[in-house]
N, C-alpha and C positions, 0 to 999 in steps of 0.2 A: 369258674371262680366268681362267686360275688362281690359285690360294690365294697361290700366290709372287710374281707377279708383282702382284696386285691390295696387299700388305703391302706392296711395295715400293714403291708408288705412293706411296704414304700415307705413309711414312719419309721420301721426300723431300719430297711436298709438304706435307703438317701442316694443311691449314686447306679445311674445305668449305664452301663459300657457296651458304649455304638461304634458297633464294628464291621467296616464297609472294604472285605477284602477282591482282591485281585486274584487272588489265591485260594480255591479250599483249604489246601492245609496250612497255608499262611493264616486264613481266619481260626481255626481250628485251633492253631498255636497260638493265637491272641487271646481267644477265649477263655484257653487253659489256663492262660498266664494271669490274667486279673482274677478268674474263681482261687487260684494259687495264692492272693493278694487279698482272698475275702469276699472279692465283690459278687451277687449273688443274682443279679439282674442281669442280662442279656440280651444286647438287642443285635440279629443280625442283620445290614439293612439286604431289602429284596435284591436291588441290583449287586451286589455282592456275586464274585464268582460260584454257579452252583448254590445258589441260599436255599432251595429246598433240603438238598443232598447236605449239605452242611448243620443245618437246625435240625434234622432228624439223626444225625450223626453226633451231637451236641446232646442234644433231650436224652441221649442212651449213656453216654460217658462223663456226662454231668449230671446225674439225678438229682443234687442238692440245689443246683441253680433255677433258675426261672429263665424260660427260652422264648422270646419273641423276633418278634418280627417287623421295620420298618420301611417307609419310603415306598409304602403302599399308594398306589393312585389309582386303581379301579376297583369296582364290586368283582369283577375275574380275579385278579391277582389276589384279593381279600378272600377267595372263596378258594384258592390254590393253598395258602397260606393257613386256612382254617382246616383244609382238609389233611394236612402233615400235621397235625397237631402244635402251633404257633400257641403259645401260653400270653400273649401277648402282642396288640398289634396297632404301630403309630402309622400315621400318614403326614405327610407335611399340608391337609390341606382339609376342609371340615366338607364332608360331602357325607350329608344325611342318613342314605340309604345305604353308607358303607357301617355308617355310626349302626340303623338297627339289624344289619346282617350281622354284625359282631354279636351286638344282644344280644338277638335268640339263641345264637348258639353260647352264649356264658362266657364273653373272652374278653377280658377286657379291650377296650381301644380309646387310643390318644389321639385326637387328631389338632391337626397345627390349626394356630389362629398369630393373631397380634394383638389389631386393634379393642377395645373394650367391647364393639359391638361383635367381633367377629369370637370373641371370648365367650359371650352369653348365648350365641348362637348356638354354637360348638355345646356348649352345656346342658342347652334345654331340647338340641337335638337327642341328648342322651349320654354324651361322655361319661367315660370313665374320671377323666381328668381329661385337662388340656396344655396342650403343649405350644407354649410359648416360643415359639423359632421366626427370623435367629432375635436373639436376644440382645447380642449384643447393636443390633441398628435402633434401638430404644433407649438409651440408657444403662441397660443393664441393672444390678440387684434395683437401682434407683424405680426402674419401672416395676416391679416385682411389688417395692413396698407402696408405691402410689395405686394399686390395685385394691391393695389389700381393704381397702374403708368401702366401695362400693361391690368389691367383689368378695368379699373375703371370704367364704363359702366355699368357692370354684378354687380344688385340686388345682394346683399350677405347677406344670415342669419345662423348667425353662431349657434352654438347646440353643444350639449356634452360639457359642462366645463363653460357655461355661469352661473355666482352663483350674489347674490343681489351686491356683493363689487363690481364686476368687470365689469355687464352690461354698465356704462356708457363708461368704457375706450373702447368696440366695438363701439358703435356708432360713438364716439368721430374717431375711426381710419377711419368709413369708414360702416360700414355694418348699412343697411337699417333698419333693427328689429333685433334680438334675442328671440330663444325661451329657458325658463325656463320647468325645469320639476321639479326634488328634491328637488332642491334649494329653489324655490318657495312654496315647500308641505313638512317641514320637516316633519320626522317620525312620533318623537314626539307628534304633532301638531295633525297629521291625528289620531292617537292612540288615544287619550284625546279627540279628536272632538271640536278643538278648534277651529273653524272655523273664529271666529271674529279676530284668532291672526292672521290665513292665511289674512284674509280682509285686515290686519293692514299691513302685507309684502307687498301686492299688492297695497295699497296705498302710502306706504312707498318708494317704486321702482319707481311707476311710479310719484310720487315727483322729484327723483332726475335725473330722467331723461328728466324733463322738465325743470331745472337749469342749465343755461348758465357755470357756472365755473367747 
């Protein structure tokens, strides 16, 4: 997937659903549940029970969605990940040689930053976009739109503290997507196997994120 076409992905869809199970079939039934709700992104994260056996199980009963992969920390685990076919791949942390192993092989990768310096780093090693984590120890959308004047170029998806009330006010400042994790999968929810109220969250979201005001 190239740099254009993976941006465009993301313009339209706005919302990634990170999903960090305990459970294969518990993530499995998570996953269902938000693609059932519209959402079209997918992140599984690595430590996730079984995350290989589960995004290769996803990528086959989900062909309309996009299947990645997060919470990458080394060129092995990035090279494990590449090799099941990961459609996508974040790390929480910008380490260069993970950024051009992704490249060559055509896959997108997000790797975490924060600061402004650790943002342009992240970008000029080669990002795809960069992922803002966590978000919420900055300010929030507030840091989002203070970027936007010397950075405003650099893809931003913010993470850690993005919750259903607040996702519009990122986009609104400035960032590309937002990915959801708890927010999106309360406890509760998961615990009861309510799957069709998850459905209902992710259609609910991405409602109001397709509303102009």
């Amino acid at each position: 997937m190239n740099q254009e076409s993976w941006l465009k992905i993301l313009q339209k869809n706005r919302i990634i659903a990170v999903i960090r199970a305990s459970e294969i079939e518990v993530g499995r039934k998570m996953a269902k549940a938000v693609a059932a709700g519209g959402i079209r992104i997918i992140e599984i994260t690595w430590n996730s029970h079984k995350a290989s056996e589960l995004i290769t199980l996803l990528r086959s009963e989900l062909p309309t969605c996009i299947i990645g992969t997060g919470t990458l920390l080394t060129i092995e685990e990035l090279q494990k990940a590449l090799k099941i076919g990961c459609q996508f791949i974040f790390t929480p942390h910008t380490n260069p040689a993970m950024i051009q192993t992704a490249k060559i092989a055509a896959v997108p990768i997000i790797p975490g930053a924060l600061s402004p310096t650790e943002i342009v780093t992240a970008w000029q090693a080669g990002a795809s976009c960069v992922k803002i984590y966590p978000i919420s120890s900055v300010g929030g959308a507030t840091y989002i739109t203070s970027l936007q004047g010397p950075l405003g170029e650099i893809p931003l998806i913010p993470t850690g503290g993005v919750t259903l009330e607040n996702a519009k006010e990122f986009i609104k400042a400035g960032a590309i997507a937002v990915g959801l994790s708890g927010k999106l999968f309360p406890k509760d929810l998961i615990i009861a196997q309510n799957w069709e109220a998850i459905a209902r969250l992710a259609q609910a979201l991405l409602r109001e994120l397709s509303t102009n005001n």
